[in-house]
C-alpha positions in Angstrom: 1.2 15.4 9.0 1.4 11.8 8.9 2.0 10.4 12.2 5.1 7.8 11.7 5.2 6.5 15.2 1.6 5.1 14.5 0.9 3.6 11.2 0.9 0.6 8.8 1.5 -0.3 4.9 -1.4 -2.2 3.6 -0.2 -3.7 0.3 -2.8 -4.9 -1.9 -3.0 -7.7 -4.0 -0.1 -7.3 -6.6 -0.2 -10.5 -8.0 0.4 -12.5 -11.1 -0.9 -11.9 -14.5 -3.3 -9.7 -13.3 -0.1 -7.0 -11.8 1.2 -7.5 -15.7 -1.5 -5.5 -17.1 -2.0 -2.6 -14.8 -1.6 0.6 -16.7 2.0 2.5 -16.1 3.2 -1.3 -14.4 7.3 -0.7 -14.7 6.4 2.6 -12.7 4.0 1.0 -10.6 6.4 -1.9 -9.8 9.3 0.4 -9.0 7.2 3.0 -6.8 5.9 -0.3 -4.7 9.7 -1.8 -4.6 10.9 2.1 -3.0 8.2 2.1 -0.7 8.0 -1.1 0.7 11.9 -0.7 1.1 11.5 2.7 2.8 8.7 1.6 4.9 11.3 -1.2 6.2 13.9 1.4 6.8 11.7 3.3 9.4 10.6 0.4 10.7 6.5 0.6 9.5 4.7 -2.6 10.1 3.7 -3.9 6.8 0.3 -6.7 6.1 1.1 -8.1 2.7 -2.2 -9.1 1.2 -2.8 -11.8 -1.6 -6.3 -12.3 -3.5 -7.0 -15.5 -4.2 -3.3 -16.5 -5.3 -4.4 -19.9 -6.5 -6.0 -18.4 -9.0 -4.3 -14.9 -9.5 -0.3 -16.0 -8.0 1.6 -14.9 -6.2 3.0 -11.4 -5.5 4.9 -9.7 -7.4 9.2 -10.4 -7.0 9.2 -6.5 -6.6 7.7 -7.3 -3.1 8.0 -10.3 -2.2 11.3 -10.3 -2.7 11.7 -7.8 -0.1 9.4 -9.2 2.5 11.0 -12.7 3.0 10.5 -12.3 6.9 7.0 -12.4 6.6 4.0 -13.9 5.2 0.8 -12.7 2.9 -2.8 -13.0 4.5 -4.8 -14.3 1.8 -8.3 -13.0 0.9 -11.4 -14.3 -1.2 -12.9 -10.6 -0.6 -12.5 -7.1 -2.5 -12.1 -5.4 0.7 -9.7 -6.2 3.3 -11.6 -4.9 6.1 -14.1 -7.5 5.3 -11.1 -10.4 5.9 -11.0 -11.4 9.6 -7.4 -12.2 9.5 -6.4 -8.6 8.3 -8.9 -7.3 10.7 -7.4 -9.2 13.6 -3.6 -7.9 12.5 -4.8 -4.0 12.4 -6.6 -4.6 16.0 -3.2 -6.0 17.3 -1.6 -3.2 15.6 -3.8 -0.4 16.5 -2.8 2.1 14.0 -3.9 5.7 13.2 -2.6 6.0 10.5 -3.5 3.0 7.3 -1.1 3.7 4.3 -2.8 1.6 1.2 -0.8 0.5 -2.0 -1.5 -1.9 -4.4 -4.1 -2.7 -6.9 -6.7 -1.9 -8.2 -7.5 1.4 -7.2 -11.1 1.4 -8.4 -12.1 -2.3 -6.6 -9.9 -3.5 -4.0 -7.9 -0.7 -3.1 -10.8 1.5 -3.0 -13.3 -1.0 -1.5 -10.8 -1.4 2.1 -10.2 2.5 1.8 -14.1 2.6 2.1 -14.4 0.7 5.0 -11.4 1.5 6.7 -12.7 5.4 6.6 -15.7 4.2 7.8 -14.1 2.4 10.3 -12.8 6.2 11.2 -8.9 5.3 10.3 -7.4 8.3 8.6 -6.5 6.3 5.4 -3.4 7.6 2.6 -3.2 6.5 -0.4 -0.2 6.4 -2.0 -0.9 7.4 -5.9 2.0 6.2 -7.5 1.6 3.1 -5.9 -1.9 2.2 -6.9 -3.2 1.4 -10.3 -5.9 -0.5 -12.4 -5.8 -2.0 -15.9 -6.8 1.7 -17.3 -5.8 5.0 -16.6 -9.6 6.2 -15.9 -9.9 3.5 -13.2 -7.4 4.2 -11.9 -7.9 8.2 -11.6 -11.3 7.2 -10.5 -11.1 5.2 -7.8 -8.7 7.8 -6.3 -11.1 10.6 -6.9 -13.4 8.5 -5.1 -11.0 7.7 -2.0 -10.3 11.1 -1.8 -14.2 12.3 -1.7 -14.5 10.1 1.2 -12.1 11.4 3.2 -8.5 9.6 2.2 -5.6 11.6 1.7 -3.7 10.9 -1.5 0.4 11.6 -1.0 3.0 9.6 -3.5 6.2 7.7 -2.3 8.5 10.2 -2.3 6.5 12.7 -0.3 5.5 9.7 2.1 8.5 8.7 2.7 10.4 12.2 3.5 7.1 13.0 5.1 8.2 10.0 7.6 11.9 10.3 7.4 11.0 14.2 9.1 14.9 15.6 8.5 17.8 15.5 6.6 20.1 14.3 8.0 21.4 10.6 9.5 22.0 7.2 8.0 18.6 6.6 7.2 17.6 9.9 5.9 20.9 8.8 3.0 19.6 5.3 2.6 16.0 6.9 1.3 17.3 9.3 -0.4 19.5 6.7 -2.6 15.6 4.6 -2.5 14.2 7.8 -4.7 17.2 8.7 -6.9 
């Protein structure tokens, strides 16, 4: 089980034109929306990661939107481990537990999924939340995470996974996220 008292949302890089043509986008987009909005609800830290948005733009509204108290670290590298900003966050942080969304599954998402395993976080990537211009990539690069060691769980699952009962305020709020 995912421990929820010890963990962070990595999003990666949903930006600009290149978040328009990922395969299954209006899913993707929605599935990133819920679980960034979950996430908030049981109070996960998030680090909001931007490649390059001078060339690529910014993130999507989807998130963004959503994360007006905060600010994205920018990156000129595929991997986020390999940025020392990120690195210095998830130090401060100290998390077991790395949940990675974003794009794309086969480079970016699965490049900082490879170091952070590596690093010996346990790393879960959220499949519903990940995706790459094509459907192969995108089923390849989470073969590949998933080889290595990450686990692969969707929103919903993560979420209720987290949430742990059913019952409360919050437990309502998440469950109106996913309907």
């Amino acid at each position: 089980m995912l421990d929820s008292k010890n963990a962070v949302l990595v999003i990666v890089d949903v930006q600009g034109k290149l978040a328009q043509i990922m395969y299954d986008r209006d899913n993707l987009f929605r599935n990133l929306h819920i679980l960034v909005c979950g996430l908030k609800l049981l109070n996960i830290p998030i680090i909001w990661m931007e490649q390059v948005p001078e060339k690529l733009g910014s993130t999507i509204p989807e998130i963004k939107d959503v994360l007006t108290d905060q600010k994205p670290i920018t990156k000129d590298v595929f991997s986020c481990a390999k940025n020392d900003e990120f690195n210095n966050v998830i130090d401060k942080i100290d998390p077991k537990e790395i949940i990675l969304a974003g794009i794309e599954s086969h480079i970016c998402v699965y490049q900082t999924a490879m170091d952070l395993l590596d690093k010996k976080h346990n790393v879960h990537i959220v499949s519903d939340a990940i995706s790459s211009r094509t459907c192969e990539n995108k089923e390849l690069g989470i073969k590949r995470m998933i080889i290595k060691g990450a686990t692969q769980t969707s929103v919903e699952m993560l979420l209720f996974e987290m949430q742990g009962e059913a019952k409360g305020d919050r437990f309502r709020k998440i469950s109106k996220l996913v309907r």
